[in-house]
N, C-alpha and C positions, 0 to 999 in steps of 0.2 A: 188362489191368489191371496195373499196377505192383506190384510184390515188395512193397511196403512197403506199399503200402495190403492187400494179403492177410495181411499179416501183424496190423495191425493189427485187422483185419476178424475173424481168429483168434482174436485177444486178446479182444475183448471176448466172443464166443462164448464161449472158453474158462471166461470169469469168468462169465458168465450159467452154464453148466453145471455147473463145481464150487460155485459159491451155491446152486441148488439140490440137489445134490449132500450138502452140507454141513447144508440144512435139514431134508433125509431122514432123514441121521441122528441129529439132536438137540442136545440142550445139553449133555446127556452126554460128549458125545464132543469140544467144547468147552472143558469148563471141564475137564473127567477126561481126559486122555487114559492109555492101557493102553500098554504094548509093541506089544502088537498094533495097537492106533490111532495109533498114532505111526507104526510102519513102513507102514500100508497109505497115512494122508495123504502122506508123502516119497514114496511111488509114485502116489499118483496126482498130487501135485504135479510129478515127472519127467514123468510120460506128458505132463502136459498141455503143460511147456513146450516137451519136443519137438515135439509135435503141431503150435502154433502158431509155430515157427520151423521146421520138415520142413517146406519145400515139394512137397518129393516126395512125400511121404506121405498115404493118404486121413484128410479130417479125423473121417472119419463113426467111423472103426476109432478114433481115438482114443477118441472118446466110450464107445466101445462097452469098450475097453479100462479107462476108468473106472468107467465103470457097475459092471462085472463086481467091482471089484477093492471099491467103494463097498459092495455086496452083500456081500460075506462079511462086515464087521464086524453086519451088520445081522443075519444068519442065526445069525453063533454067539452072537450076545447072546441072541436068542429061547430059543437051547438052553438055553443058561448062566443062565436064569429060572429052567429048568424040573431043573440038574442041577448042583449046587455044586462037585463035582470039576473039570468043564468051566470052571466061573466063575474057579475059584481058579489053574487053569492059563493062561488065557487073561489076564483080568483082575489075579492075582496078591493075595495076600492080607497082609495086616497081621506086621510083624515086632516082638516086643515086645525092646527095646533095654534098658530101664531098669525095674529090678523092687526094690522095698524101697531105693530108692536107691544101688542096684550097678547098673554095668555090664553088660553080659550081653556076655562077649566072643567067646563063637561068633556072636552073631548082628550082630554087628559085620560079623564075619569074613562072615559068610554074605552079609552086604549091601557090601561093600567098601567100611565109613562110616571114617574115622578118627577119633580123639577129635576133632580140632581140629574136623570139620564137626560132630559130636554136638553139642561145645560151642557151635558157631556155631548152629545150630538151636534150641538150648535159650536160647539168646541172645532170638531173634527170642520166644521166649515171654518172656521178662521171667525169665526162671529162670538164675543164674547158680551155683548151690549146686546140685549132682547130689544132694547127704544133703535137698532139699527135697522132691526127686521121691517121691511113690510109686510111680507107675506112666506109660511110656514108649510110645510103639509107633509104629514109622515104618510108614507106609499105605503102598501100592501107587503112591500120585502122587505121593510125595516128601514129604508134610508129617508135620511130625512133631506128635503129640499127646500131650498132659502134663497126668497126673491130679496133682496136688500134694497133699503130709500134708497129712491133715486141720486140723494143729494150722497149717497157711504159708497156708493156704485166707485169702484177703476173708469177711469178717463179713460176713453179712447178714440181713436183717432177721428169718428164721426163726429163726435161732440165737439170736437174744436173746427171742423169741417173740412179734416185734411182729405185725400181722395189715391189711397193705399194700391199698389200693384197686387195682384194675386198672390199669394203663396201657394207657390207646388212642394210636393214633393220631393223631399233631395235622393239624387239618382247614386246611387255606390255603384262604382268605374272599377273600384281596386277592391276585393275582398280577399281575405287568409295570403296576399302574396302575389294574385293571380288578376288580373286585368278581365272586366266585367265584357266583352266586346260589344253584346246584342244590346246592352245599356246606352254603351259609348254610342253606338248607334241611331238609336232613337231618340238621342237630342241632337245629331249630327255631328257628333264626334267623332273621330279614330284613334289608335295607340297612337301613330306620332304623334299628335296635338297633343296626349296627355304627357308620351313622354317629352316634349318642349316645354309642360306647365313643371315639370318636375325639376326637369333641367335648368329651370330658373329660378326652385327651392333650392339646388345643388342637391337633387337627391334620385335615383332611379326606383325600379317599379321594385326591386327585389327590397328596399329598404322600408316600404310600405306596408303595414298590417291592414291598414283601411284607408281607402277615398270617397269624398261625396262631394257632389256638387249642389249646392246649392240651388235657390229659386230665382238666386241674383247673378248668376253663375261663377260663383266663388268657390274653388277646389279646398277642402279640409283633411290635412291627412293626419293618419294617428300610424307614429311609425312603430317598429317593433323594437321592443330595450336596445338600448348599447349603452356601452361605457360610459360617454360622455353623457348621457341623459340621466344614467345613474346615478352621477357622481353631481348635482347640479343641487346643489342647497336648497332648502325651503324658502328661504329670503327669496332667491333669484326668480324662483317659478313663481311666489304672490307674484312680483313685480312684475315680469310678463305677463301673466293672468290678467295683471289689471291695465296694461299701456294693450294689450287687445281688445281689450273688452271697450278702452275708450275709442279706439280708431272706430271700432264697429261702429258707434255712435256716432261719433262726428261723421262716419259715411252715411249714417242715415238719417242725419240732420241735412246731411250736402246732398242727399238722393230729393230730401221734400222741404228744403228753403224755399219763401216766399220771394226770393227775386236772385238774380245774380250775384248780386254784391255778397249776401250771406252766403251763397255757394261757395266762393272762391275762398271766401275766410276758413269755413269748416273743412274743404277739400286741401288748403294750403297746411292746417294743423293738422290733419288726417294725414297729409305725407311725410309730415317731421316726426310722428309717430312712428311711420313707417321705417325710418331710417333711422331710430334709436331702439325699433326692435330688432331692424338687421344687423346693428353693431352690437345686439345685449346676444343675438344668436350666435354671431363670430368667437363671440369670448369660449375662452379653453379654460377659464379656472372660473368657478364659484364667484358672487362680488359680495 
C-alpha cells in the first residue's frame, strides 16, 4: 500500500479518535479550557500528528498514548468535585483586579495584565471610566467580569417598581416555507388560525420564509424576496423600521400604564401608527 494512502488512512483514524476522545470529556473542556487542559489537548494534539505521519511507529501505542494522557484531565476533575484546594490548583481561581473603582496593583502584578489590556477588556464591557466599576475579577479563562455602581447600573423595571409578565420563548409556526404543526399545537393553535393571522397580513403560508410568535402573542413574519421588497428604497424601510419600533412601545407603555386614562392615550397613538404603516405598506413605488 502507498505511503500516502497510510497516511491518509491515519488521518482519518486519528480524527475519529480524538472526536471521541474530545466528546468523553465534555463541553467543559470546550468552551473552558484550564492550564491544565490546554497543555494535555497540545499533547495529545502532538501524539496524534506524529502518530499519523511516524510510519515507523505502532499506530495502536499512539491511541493508547492519548487515551492515557485524555484520562487524567477526567480523573482530577472527579477529585477536584469532591476537594476545592485541588480545583483551585489545577483549574485556578478568580483574581479580583478592580475593587471600589481602584486598581488593585498587586494583583495586576500577580496576573501579568497591564493597564492597557485592563483597559482593553473593560472596553469589550462597554465600561470606559474604571471610578464606574465597583467590582472587577479576572476568571481563570481570561474573561473579565464587571459589577458596576449601582448608581451607572441600566434601570430596570424593578427599580421603578413596575411588576413585568414573564417572557417565553418565541415559538417558529413557519420555517423554510413549511408550517411548524406540533408547535402550533402546544400553544393551542392550528394551520387555519395561522392561515386567518396571514390572511389579515394579505399574505399566505407559501409567501413566508419564517414565523414566530411571540411571548405577547404577536405573529412576526420574515417573507421570502420579491419584487416589490426589492425595489423599496432605503429612505422607506428607516421610516418603517422606526414607526414599528415606536408602535412596539407605546404597546408597551399601553400593556404597563399606571391607570386607564394613560392606556387609552398610548393604545389610541399606537393605532394611528398602525394605520400609517398599513397605508406606507399599500404603496407600489418607493416615497
Amino acid at each position: 500500500m502507498p505511503d500516502w494512502l497510510i497516511v491518509v488512512g491515519r488521518g482519518l483514524a486519528m480524527l475519529i479518535v480524538l472526536f471521541i476522545m474530545t466528546k468523553v470529556l465534555g463541553k467543559k473542556q470546550i468552551s473552558q479550557l484550564s492550564f491544565f487542559e490546554y497543555v494535555i489537548g497540545i499533547t495529545a494534539g502532538s501524539i496524534g500528528a506524529e502518530v499519523i505521519t511516524g510510519l515507523d511507529r505502532n499506530f495502536f501505542h499512539g491511541i493508547i498514548g492519548i487515551a492515557s494522557f485524555i484520562a487524567i484531565p477526567i480523573i482530577i476533575d472527579k477529585l477536584s468535585m469532591k476537594n476545592k484546594k485541588l480545583r483551585d490548583f489545577f483549574e485556578g481561581k478568580g483574581t479580583v483586579v478592580i475593587q471600589n473603582g481602584n486598581i488593585i496593583e498587586e494583583s495586576m502584578k500577580k496576573e501579568s495584565y497591564t493597564t492597557d489590556e485592563l483597559m482593553e477588556l473593560l472596553r469589550k464591557k462597554e465600561v470606559f471610566d474604571i471610578s464606574d466599576v465597583e467590582f472587577a475579577i479576572l476568571e481563570p479563562t481570561g474573561d473579565l467580569n464587571v459589577l458596576l455602581k449601582r448608581e451607572k447600573r441600566p434601570l430596570t423595571p424593578k427599580d421603578i417598581g413596575l411588576s413585568i409578565a414573564e417572557e417565553k420563548e418565541p415559538c417558529t409556526v413557519i420555517m423554510d416555507g413549511s408550517v411548524m404543526v406540533k408547535t402550533l399545537a402546544s400553544i393551542g393553535k392550528d394551520e387555519s388560525w395561522l392561515t386567518a393571522q396571514l390572511a389579515k397580513k394579505k399574505k399566505k403560508i407559501e409567501d413566508v420564509f419564517l414565523a414566530q410568535i411571540n411571548s405577547f402573542g404577536q405573529l412576526h413574519l420574515d417573507l421570502y424576496d420579491d419584487p416589490d421588497t426589492n425595489n423599496l428604497s432605503d429612505q422607506r424601510k428607516v421610516i418603517q423600521a422606526v414607526l414599528e419600533k415606536s408602535k412596539a412601545e407605546l404597546d408597551l407603555l399601553s400593556m404597563y400604564a399606571a391607570d386607564d386614562e394613560n392606556r387609552l392615550k398610548y393604545q389610541k397613538n399606537s393605532d394611528k401608527l398602525a394605520t400609517v404603516l398599513s397605508d406606507l405598506s399599500s404603496l407600489s413605488k418607493p416615497i
